[in-house]
Phi, psi and omega in degrees: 000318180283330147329281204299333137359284170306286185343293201286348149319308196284323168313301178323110181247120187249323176335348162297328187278356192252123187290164188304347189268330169284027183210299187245342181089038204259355200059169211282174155302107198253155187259155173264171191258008176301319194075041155246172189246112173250166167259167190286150173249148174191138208246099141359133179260158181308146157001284202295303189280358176298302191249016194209305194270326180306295178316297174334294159327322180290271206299354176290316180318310167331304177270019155103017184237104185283154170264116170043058192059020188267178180176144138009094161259106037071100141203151222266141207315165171274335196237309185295328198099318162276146181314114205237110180263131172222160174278156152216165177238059169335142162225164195239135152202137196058036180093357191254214167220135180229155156244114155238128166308080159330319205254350203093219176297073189271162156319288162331315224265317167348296170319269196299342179297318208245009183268314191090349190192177199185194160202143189279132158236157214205082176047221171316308215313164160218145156213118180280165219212114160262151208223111187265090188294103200300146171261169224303307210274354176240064160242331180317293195301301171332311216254335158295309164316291192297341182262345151310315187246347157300303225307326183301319190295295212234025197260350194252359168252329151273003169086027164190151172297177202246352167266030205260140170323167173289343186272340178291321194280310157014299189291343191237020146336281192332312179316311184240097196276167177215173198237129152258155187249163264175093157298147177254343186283000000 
């Protein structure tokens, strides 16, 4: 009898009811601006860059040495509330200041999706930031910029080259959100 239990337990397949980030670690699903529902994408940064380059980057940034312009974004948690630091690489184009996530939907974009606003720190400098989230179709010339000047960092986690089509970049917009940002100081 308990045999048969077991058995007929192991038949059932319930993994539908459970969302996909509880399966795959992939995080919940976000609308799109289509006003259809994608799952999120997020690309893990690996050991090495976790425990070894990310910090390193974080304390030069501390002392005033961005790596290849990057620098401490600073914004407060969704669920804890306190102040959550990750290095990033803001870039300026056409006059503006933009943030995009390479890796994806992360914890920092998570943050900011529900905070709006944050800050780059740089050694003293601070600047605080309200944060506007771009959609799919104004992402191009952005992800072409960043892979110009990124792609040796972040071309083995976005899925394309710093020579890659429009079309190409196009496909992995959706992956990767970005923010312009609005000084306030």
């Amino acid at each position: 009898m308990a045999m048969t239990m077991i058995a007929m337990i192991a038949m059932v397949d319930i993994s539908h009811r459970y969302p996909a980030r509880w399966r795959e670690n992939a995080g919940p699903p976000v609308a799109a601006y289509s006003g259809r529902i994608t799952e999120a994408y997020y690309k893990r940064p690996d050991w090495f860059t976790a425990r070894v380059f990310n910090p390193i980057v974080a304390g030069l940034n501390r002392l005033g040495f961005g790596v290849q312009g990057s620098e401490t974004l600073a914004v407060r948690g969704r669920k804890s509330g306190e102040m959550k630091t990750n290095p990033v690489n803001p870039f300026e184009l056409d006059g503006r200041t933009y943030l995009l996530a390479p890796r994806g939907t992360t914890q920092w974009v998570r943050n900011l999706r529900v905070a709006g606003e944050g800050e780059l720190r740089k050694g003293r400098r601070v600047r605080r930031f309200r944060a506007t989230e771009l959609p799919d179709s104004e992402k191009l010339p952005l992800l072409r910029h960043y892979m110009d000047k990124w792609a040796w960092e972040v071309k083995s986690f976005m899925g394309i080259d710093a020579d890659a089509s429009d079309d190409e970049i196009r496909e992995v917009a959706p992956r990767h959100p970005a923010f312009e940002l609005t000084f306030l100081d």
